[in-house]
N, C-alpha and C positions, 0 to 999 in steps of 0.2 A: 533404558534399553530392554528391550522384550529377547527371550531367548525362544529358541526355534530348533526341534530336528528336522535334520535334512537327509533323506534317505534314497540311494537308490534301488529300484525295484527288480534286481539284480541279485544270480544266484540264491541262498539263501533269503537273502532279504525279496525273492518273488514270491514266497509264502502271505497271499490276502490275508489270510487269517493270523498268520504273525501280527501284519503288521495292523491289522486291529486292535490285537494286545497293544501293541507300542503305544499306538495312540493313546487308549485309555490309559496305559500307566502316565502316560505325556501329559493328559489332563490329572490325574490324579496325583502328580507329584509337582503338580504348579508350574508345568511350562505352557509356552504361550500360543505354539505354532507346531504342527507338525507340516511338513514339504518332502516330494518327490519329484523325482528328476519322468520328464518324458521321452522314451524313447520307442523305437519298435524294431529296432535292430542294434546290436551292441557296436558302438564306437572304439571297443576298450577289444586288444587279444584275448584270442580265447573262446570257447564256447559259452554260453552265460543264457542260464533261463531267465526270462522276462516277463514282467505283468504287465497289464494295462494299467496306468493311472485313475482314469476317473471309475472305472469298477472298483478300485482300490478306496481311493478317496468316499468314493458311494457308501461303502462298505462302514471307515472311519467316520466319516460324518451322521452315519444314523446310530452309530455308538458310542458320541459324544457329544458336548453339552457345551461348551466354552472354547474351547482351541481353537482356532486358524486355521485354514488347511488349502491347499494349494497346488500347482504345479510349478514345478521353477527347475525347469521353464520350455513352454510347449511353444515351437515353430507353427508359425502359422501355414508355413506355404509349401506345408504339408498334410493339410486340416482343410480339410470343406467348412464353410465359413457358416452354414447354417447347420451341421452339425457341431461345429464348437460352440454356436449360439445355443443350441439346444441342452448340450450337456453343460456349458456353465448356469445358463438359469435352472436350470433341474438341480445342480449341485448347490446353487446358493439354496432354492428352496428349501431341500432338504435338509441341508445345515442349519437353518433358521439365519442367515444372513453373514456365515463362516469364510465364505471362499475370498481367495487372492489370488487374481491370476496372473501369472509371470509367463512372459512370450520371450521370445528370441528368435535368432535366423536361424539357430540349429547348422548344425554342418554336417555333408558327406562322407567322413572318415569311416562310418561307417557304411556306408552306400543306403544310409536311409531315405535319399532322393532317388539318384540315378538308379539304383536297384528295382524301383516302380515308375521309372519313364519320367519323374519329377525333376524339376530344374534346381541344379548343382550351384552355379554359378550366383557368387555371394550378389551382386547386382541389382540379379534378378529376383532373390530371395529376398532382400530389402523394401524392394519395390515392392513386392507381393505383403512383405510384412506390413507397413506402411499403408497398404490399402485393404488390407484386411483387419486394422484393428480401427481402421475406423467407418467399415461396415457391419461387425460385428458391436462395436458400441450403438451406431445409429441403429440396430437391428433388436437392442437391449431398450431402447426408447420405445415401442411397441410402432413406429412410425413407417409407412410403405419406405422400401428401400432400392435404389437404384445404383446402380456400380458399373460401370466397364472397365476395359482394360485387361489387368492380370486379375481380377476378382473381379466376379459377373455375378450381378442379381438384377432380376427385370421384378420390377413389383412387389418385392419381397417383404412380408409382413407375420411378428408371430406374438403370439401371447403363451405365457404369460410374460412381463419383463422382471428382473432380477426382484429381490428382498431389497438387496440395498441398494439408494438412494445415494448421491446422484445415478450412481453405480457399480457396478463389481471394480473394486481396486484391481489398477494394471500395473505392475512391476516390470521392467524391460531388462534382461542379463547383457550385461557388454564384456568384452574383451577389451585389456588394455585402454587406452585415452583414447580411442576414436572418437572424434568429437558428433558422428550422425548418431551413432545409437543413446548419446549422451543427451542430444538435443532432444533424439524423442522420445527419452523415459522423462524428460522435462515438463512434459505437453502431458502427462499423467500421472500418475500417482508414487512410483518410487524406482529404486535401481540396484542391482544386485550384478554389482563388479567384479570379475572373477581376475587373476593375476597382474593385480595393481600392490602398490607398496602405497603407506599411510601416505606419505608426500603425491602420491598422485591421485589417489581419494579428496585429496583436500582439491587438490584441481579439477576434478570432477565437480565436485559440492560448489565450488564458487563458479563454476560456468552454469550449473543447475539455477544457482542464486540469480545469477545474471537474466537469467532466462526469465524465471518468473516471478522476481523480484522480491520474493523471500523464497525459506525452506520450510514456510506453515505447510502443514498439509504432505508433506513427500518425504516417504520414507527411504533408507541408508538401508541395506542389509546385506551383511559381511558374512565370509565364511570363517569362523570358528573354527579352526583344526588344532589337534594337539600340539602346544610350545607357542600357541596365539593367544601376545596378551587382552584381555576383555577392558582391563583398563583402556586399553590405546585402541580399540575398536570404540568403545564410548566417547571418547577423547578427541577422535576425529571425526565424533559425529551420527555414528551410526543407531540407526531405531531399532535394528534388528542383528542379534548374533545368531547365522546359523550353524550349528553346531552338526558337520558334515559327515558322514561318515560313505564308506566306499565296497563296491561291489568284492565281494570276499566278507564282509563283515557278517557274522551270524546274529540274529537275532534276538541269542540271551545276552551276546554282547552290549546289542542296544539297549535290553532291558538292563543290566549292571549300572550301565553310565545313566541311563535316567532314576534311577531310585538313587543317586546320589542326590537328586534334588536339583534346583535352577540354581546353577556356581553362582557364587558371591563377587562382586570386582568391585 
């Protein structure tokens, strides 16, 4: 099991340059992944300054050597589909073949749809997800791409395509057992479950199993919060702990917990 921070780019922790430190302490005390949450308007009460992700990651990836690095997890269907094509292959570039991208429907609590005239309704955000992650794949192939529907490209073609081969790894975030978002983190690369209990992790991983008939290749990654045993995330499976932390957190906080080193289980 690889360990992983996960931070949001919240309050304090919207300092870029922080969280460049983090990173490189991240790689320099032997973890495996650093992750950010994306957003562009706060979900959570409160007023709260915000960074962008992939200037952040931009940032983290040309100051580091070996870690992961990620979003986890950006809604598509609020993402022009050839600018997320644009900024992931420039990010894997720059990374030298680092990036992991984690998608989701995102939701409106915060009015990060309805607030810019974007569709709210889970539905439709689905649908847009589902068709947008696989024109932005076919669009990572260097191949002319065509799309109608809720995601439009007439002719659409770009270079360069990713570092890595097949592809940039897609991780999909779910909520709870829904079986649709579970079906289609199945169809790629891994899954990243938020307010499940081990017993329904395990029902997740065996409909994943089902699906594409083993679990070579697809990775589990959990959240990690204090009083979470690491045993029983390994136990049930998981490739990735990530070790969460929450907007209010200060930055020498996250510096403290990472020179403790990657915990033992």
């Amino acid at each position: 099991m690889r360990h992983a921070i996960n931070l949001p780019l919240f309050g304090p922790l919207a300092d870029p340059g922080a969280v460049v430190e983090i990173g490189r302490a991240a790689e320099e005390n032997g973890w495996d992944g650093l992750f950010v949450w994306d957003h562009v308007l706060s979900p959570l009460p409160e007023s709260w300054e915000i960074s962008d992700p992939w200037v952040v990651l931009a940032a983290v990836a040309a100051t580091t050597s070996r870690i992961r690095i990620g979003t986890m997890v950006t809604p598509i269907a609020r993402r022009r589909i050839i600018k997320l094509a644009r900024e992931t292959v420039t990010l894997d570039h720059l990374s030298g073949g680092r990036l992991t991208l984690g998608l989701g429907l995102g939701g409106d609590g915060g009015r990060e749809f309805s607030a810019f005239g974007d569709p709210g309704e889970a539905s439709v955000r689905a649908a847009i997800l589902d068709q947008g992650v696989a024109a932005l794949t076919a669009l990572w192939t260097g191949d002319e791409v065509n799309s109608t529907g809720r995601v439009k490209l007439d002719n659409v073609r770009i270079e360069p395509g990713p570092v890595q081969t097949p592809r940039i790894p897609i991780w999909f975030g779910c909520k709870g057992l829904n079986a649709r978002p579970v079906d289609r983190a199945a169809a790629y690369d891994g899954i990243y479950p938020i307010e499940v209990d081990m017993a329904e992790v395990g029902r997740i991983l065996e409909r994943v199993r089902r699906l594409r008939g083993s679990l070579d290749g697809f990775d589990l990654a959990l959240a990690a919060h204090p009083g979470v045993s690491l045993s029983d995330l390994e136990r049930v499976g998981a490739t990735w702990a990530m070790h969460a932390f929450w907007p209010g957190h200060r930055p020498e906080q996250v510096m403290r917990f990472i020179a403790r080193g990657v915990p033992a289980h």
